[in-house]
N, C-alpha and C positions, 0 to 999 in steps of 0.2 A: 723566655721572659716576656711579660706585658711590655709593650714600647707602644710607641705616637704611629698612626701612621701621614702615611703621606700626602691621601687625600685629607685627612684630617686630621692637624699639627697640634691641635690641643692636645693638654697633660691633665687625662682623668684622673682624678682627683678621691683618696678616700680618707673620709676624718675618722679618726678611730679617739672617740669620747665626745661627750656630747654637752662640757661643763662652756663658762666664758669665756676662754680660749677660744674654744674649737667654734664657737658660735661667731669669734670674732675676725677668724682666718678664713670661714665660708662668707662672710661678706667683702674680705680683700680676694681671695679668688676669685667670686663674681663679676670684681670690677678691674681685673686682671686682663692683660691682651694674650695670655695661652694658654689657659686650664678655667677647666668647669670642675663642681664637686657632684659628681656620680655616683656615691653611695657613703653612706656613714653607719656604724657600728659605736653598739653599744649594750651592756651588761644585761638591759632589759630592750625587751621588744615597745615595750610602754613608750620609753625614753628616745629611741630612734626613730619611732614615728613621729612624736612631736617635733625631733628635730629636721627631719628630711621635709614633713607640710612647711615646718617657718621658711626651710631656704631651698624649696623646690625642688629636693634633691629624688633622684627617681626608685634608688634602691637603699632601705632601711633592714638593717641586720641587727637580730636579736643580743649575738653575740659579737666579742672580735674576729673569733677566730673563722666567721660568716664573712665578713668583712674582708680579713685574708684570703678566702676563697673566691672572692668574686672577680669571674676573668675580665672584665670592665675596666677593673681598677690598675693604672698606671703607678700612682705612686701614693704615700701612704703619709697623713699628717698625725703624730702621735699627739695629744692631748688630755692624756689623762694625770693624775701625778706624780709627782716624781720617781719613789719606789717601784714606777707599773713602766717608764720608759723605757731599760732597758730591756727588761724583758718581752716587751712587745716589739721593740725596734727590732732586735735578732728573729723574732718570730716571722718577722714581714719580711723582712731582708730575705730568709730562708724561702719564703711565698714568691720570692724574686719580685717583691716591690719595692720603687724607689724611697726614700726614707728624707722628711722634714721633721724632725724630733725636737720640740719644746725642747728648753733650754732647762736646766741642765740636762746633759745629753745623757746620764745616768746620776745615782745618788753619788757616785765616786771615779774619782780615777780609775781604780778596777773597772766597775761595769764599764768604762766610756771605752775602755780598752774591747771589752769583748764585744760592743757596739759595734767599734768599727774594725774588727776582725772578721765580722758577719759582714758587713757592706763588700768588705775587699773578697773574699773568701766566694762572695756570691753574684758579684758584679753589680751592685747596685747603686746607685749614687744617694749618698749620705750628706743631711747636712743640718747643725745642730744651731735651730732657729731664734739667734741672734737677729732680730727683724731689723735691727738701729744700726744693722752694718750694712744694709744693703740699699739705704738711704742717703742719697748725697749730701749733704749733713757729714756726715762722716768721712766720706773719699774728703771734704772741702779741710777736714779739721787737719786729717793726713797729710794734705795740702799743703795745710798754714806751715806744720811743724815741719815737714822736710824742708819749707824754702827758707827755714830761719827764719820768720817775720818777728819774731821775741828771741832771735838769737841762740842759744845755749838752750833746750829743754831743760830745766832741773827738777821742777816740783808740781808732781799732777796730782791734783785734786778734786778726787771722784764719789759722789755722795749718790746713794739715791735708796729713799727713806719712804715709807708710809705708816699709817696708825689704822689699823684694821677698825674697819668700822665696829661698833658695842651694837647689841651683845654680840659678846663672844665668848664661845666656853672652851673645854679642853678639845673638843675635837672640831674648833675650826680649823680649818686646815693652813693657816697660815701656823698657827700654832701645833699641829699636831704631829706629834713626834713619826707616829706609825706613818704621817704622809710625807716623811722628809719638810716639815715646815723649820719657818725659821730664818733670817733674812740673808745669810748667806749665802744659799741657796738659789731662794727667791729671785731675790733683786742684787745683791752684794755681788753676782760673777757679771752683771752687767760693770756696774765698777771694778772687776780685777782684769775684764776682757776690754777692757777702754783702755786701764793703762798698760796693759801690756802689749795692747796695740802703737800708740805712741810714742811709748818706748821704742820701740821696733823702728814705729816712722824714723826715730830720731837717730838712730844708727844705722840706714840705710837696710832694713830687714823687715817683713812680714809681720814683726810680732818679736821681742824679745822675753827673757825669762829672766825672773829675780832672783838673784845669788840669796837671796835671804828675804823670809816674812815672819810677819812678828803680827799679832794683835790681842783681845780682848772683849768681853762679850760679855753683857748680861745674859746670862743663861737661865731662862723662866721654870714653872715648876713642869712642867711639860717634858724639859730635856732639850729644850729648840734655842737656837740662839734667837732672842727680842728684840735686841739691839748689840751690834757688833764697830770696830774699829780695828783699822790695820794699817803697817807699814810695810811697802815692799821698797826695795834695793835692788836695783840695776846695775848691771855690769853700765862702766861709763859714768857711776856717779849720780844717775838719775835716782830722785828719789817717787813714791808716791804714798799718799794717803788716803786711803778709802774705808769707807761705813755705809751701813747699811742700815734697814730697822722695821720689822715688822709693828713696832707696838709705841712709835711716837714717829711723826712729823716735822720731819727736818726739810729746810729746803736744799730740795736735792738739785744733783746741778754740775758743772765741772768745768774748774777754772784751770788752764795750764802756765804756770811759770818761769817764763825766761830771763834770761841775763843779761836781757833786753827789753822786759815787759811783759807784759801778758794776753792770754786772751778769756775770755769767759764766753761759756754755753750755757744759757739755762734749762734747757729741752735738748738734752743730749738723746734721753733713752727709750722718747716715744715722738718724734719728729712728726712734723704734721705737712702741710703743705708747703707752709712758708715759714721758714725759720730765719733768726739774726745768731750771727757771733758778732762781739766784739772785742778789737783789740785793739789795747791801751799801750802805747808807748812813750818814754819820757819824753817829754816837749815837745808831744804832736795832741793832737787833736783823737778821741776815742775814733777808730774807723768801726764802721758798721757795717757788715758783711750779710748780706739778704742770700737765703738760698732756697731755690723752688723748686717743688715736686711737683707735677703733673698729675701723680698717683701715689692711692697711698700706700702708709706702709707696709702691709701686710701682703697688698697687690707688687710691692716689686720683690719682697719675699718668694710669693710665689713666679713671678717670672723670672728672679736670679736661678732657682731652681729651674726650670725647662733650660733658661740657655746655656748653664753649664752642665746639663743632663748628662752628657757623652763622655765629659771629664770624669764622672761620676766625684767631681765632688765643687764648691765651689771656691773662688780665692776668697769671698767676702769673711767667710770662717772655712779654712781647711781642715783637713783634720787634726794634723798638726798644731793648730792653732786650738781645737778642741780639747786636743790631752792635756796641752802645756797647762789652761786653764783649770782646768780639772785637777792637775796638781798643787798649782798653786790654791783652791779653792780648799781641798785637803789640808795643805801646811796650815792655812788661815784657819780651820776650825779645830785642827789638832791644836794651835797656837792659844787660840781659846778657851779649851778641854770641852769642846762640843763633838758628840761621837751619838749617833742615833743608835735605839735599840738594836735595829737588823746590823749593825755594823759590829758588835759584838763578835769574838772568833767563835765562840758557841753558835750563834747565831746566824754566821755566814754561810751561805747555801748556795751553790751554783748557779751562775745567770747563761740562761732562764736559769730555773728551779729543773733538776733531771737528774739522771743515776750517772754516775759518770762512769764511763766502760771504754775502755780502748776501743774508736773506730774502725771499722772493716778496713776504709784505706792505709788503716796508716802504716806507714815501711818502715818502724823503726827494725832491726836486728837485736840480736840476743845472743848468749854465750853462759858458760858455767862455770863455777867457782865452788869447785870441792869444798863441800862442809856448808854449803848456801842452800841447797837441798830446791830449786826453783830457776829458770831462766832469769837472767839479768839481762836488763836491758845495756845498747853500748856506749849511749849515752848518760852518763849522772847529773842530774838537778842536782845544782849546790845548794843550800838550804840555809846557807848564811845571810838571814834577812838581819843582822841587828842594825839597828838604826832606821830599818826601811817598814814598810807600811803593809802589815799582816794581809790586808785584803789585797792588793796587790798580789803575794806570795798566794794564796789560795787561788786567783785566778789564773795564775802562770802555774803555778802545780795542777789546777785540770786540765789546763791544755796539756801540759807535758804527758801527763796522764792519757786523756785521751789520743797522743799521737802515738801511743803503746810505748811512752817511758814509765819504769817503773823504778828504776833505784835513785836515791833520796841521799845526798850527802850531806851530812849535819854532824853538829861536835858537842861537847860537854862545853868546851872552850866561847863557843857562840853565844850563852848566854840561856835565851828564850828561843832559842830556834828548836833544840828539844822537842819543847812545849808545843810548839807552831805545829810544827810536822805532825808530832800525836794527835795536838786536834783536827789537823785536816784529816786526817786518816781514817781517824775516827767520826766523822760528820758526814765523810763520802763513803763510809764501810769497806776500804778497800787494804787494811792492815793487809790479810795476809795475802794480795798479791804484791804486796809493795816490797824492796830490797833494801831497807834500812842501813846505809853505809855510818855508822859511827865513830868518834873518835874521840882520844882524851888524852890524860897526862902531859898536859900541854906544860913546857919549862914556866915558871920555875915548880911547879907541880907533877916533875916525869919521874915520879917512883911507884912501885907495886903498891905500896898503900893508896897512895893516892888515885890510879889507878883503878882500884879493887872498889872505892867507894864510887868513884863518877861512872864505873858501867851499872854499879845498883841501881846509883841515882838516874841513869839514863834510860836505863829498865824500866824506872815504873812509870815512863812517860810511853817510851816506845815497846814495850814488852822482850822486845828481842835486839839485837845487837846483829843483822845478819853478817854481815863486815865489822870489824874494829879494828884500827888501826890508832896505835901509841902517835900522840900530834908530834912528840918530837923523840929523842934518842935525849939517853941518861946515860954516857959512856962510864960512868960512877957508879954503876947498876951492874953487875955479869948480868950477861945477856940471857943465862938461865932462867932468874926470877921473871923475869917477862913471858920468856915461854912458859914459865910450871904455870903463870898468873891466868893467861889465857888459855890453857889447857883446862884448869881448874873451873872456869867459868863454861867454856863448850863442855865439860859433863853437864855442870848445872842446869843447860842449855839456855845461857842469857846470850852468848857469839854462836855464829856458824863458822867463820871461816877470821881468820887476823892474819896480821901483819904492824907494819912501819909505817909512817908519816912521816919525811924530811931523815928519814935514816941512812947512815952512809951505808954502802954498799959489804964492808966487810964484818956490819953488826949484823947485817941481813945473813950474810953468808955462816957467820959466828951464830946465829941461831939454828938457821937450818940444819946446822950440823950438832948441835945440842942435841936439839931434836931428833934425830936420825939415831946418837947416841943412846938415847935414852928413852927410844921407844913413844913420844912425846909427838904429837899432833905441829906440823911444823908450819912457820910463815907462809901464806901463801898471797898475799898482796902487798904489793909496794909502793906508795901512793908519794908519789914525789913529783918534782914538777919536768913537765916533758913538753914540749913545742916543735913546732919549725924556725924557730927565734929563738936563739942560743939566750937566756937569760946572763946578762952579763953583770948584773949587780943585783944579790938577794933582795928579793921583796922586803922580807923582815927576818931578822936575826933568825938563824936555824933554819934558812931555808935550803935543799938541797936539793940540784938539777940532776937527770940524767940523760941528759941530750949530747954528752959527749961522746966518742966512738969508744971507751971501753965499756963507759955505762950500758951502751946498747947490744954490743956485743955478751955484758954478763944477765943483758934481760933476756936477750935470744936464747939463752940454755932451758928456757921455760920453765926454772922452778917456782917464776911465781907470776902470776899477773898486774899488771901495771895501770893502776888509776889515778892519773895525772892532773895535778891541778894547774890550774893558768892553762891550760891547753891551747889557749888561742891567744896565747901572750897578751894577756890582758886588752886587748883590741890593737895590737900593733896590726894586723891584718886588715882592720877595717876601712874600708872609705874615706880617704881624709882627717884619718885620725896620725898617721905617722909623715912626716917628713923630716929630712934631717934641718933643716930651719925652723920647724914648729917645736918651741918648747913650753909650751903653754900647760903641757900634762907633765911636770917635772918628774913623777913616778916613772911613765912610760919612758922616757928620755935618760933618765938614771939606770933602767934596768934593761930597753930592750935596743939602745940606740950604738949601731956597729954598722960600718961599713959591710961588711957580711952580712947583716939583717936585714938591712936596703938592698940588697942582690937578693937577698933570698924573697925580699916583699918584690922586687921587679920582677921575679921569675911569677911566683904565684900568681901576679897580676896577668902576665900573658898568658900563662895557661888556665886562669881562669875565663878571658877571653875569649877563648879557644873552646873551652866546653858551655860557655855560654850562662856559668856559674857567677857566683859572686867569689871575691878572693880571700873570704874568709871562711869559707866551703871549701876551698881544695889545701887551705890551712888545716884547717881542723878533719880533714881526709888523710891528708898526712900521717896525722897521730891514729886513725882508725886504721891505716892501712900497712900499719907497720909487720916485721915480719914476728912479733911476740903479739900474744895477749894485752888488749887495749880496752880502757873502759873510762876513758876521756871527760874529766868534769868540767861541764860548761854552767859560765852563771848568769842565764838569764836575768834581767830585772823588769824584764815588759812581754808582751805574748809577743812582741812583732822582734825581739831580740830573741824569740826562741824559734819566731818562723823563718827566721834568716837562716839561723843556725842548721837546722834539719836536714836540707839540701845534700849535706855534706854524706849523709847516710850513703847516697844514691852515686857518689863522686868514686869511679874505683879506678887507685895510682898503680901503674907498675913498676916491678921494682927501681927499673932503668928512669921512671921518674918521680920515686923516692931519691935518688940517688941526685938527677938531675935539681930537684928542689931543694936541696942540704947541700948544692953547690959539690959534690962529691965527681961530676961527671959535665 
């Protein structure tokens, strides 16, 4: 990788775009005490020359990807627009440079995800240039609000508004849809990233998250939010208000209100040398608080960047602090009904843009399932996004993709996930290596009829059905019609292989033996719920475990393979997610909380120590390593919950600590 050296500690520097920005981050660099700017890129050779003569820069590249190739360059300032940041940020990251990426850090949560999957992935230090955080001005305001000087935080009020100068037509880019324009965007995540920094201050934390965002947006003819308003909700009561406005002039600005008084900032978002807050409390006098920079902003931008180099990332915006934003920035314009063209599921394409293929490295494992006619992978993506956020699920199914997962668990009962899955499938061309787990006849809907119309219906999203599994058991039903149902359907060839969802053990047996009877294609999956966490209260009506010792013992005879939901007990394994004094997750608490599962979480913990794992890797090794057929459904909601996950592939238990982990030994 490019790094500093020693005789000479400067951080070369390369702009990649050559618009106001970028013109106005080589003047903060210049007047910076650690970095020079050494070359800049950009689309035209025309355009990088003029810009490398105005700021002396010595190497002008035609293209970016020149710009990426140049061994000069240390670390890489993205300023182009928004739509182009994430995809150039992973490009560079890849080039092993270090990354300052204009704000927002991609069009979405998704891309901010795959952003900073590439920084970690490739060692690079990441940081998504909030310039107004790395300005004392800010540590001073975090200041005020943690010492209580207004008491109570309650109510932050964050505005910051402009009126694009006339003319203007549809493809200014304030306004233009194709360049992610629109105030939200723009200026509106400097107000979501303010309060939910304050927030944070106020409850002794980093940055907190809003249980709830609400807003409202003129939305122009463009597609762009113009002018936008919003309400977030804090754990603790704190409330805040924030707008934004590409196409009228408000004064912008940010007052915070305590239960004690207040303070006001009027130059929150571009801090100059010498800034005032003031803070008003009852029956004193307004105090007027002076704060001074020495340098400016953009100059301590870039030396927050050299001095947290080696962390690769820095506290003033973590990354952490980047996603949370990014989701909230999401809820805000889902809340508004503002959703850009490229964000369409038709329209979502791979960040970067690329064919997505299972990578050489990757170690996922495989196995077979008579009547599936293809390897299955041993891990399943759930594919229960309802309620969650389509782009999201497309960037967590190419990762899973690319780490050589291939089977897909989705239901009729899910809603639109169907749908999701088809069109990813179909947008990345990778139908037929994919393993389409489906399922239906969810109660009060578990009969043959019903049945027979939801795998049509789910055929003609998915074409094939390679697993089907009935979601629940109709002991009102002979167990016959189920078999002749899915018999009837694998001629047609809409299933390869079925089975049961939540079915008790002796309807499974009462099939097989139908079947067997009567010459009949018989159950071969049973998809019930299986852990190292004894479920001790069903998730939801109809749920059925088999983690008990007969259950395990009638999996071991091998007539069918076993695809587990909750595999990882909903994160009882994870990191501070269980104690028996934390009940704050009443689900988790209801169903996975036993004296035995705290012994079983103590055990996992030491031998995850031991092999240097995480403990939710020799969890979910567990269920992979059992002595039957295993094909474990885990459900991601982020790529870094599916990179935790994976590990577990590579984790191999023996019997003696299977035994010893289930407290058996």
């Amino acid at each position: 990788m490019s790094s500093t050296s020693q005789q000479n500690p400067s951080l070369h520097w390369g702009i990649l775009g050559t618009g106001g920005i970028a013109k106005t981050f080589a003047r903060g660099v210049a007047a910076s005490t650690s970095g020079k700017v050494v070359a800049v890129g950009s689309r035209s050779k025309e355009s990088a020359d003029k810009f490398a003569a105005e700021f002396a820069v010595a190497n002008a590249h035609g293209t970016y990807e020149a710009l990426l190739a140049d061994p000069d360059v240390h670390a890489i300032y993205i300023a182009v627009p928004h739509p182009m940041h994430a995809e150039w940020a992973v490009k560079a990251a890849k080039a092993r440079k270090h990354l300052l990426v204009e704000k927002p850090l991609g069009l979405n949560h998704a891309e901010a995800m795959v952003v900073v999957e590439a920084a970690l992935e490739n060692d690079v230090f990441l940081m998504e240039a909030f310039m107004y955080r790395c300005h004392p001005l800010t540590a001073k305001l975090v200041e005020l609000v943690k010492s209580r000087v207004i008491g109570d935080l309650r109510v932050i009020a964050a505005d910051f508004s402009f009126h694009w100068p006339k003319p203007w037509t549809a493809d200014t880019r304030a306004t233009n849809n194709a360049l992610g324009g629109g105030g939200i965007l723009d200026v509106g995540c400097y107000a979501v990233s303010m309060a939910r920094l304050l927030a944070g201050a106020a409850s002794g934390k980093p940055f907190l998250e809003p249980d709830d965002v609400k807003g409202h947006a003129l939305i122009g003819k463009t597609g762009v939010d113009e002018i936008a308003v919003g309400t977030l909700k804090f754990p603790g009561g704190i409330l805040a208000q924030i707008s934004c406005a590409v196409q009228v002039a408000r004064e912008s600005g940010l007052t915070l209100y305590g239960s004690d008084g207040k303070i006001v900032c009027h130059r929150p978002w571009v801090p100059g040398g010498l800034e005032k807050i003031f803070v008003h409390r009852s029956g004193k006098d307004v105090e007027e608080i002076t704060v001074e920079s020495k340098h400016g902003l953009y100059s301590l931008e870039a030396d927050a960047v050299f001095k947290y180099l080696a962390q690769r990332q820095s506290p003033h915006m973590s990354w952490e602090d980047t996603l949370g934003n990014a989701r909230t920035l999401d809820r805000w314009r889902s809340s508004c009904g503002q959703m850009y063209d490229a964000e369409k599921p038709e329209n979502l394409k791979p960040v970067p843009p690329r064919r997505i293929t299972r990578q050489p490295l990757a170690k996922m494992k495989y196995a077979e399932i008579e009547g599936v006619g293809k390897p299955i992978s041993r891990l399943v993506e759930g594919a229960d996004w309802v309620g969650g956020n389509p782009r999201d699920a497309y960037v967590v199914y190419d990762s899973f993709f690319e780490h050589g997962g291939n089977c897909f668990d989705t239901s009729h009962w899910y809603g639109a996930s169907d749908r999701l899955l088809a069109n990813w499938m179909k947008t990345r061309g990778v139908r037929k290596d994919c393993v389409v787990f489906g399922k239906g006849a969810h109660t009060p809907y578990c009969t043959p009829e019903h049945a027979d119309r939801q795998i049509r219906e789910s055929c003609d999203h998915l074409e094939r059905l390679d697993v089907y599994c009935f979601h629940r058991d109709n002991p009102k039903v002979p167990v016959g019609e189920f078999v002749d149902l899915c018999n009837q359907h694998i001629a047609e060839g809409r299933i390869g292989a079925w089975g049961g969802s939540n079915w008790p053990l002796d309807r499974m047996q009462a099939a097989i033996e139908y079947a067997q009877r009567n010459n009949k294609i018989p159950p071969r999956v049973l998809s019930n719920q299986f852990s190292l966490a004894y479920m001790i209260d069903p998730i939801w009506d109809g749920c059925v475990g088999v983690a008990d010792p007969v259950s395990v013992e009638w999996l071991r005879k091998g007539q069918v393979a076993l695809m587990p939901w909750s595999s990882q007990a909903r994160g009882f394994f994870v990191d501070g997610m269980a104690h028996p004094d934390k009940k704050d997750n009443a689900e988790l608490a209801r169903c996975w909380y036993s004296p035995e599962n705290f012994k079983r979480l103590d055990r996992v913990r030491e031998l995850a120590s031991k092999r240097n794992v995480l403990p939710i890797n020799v969890a979910l090794a567990f269920v992979l390593n059992q002595s039957f057929a295993t094909f474990p459904l885990i459900g991601p909601r982020t790529i870094k919950e599916l990179r935790t996950s994976l590990p577990a592939l590579e984790v191999n238990l023996s019997p003696d600590e299977i035994k010893w982990l289930n407290l058996e030994a």
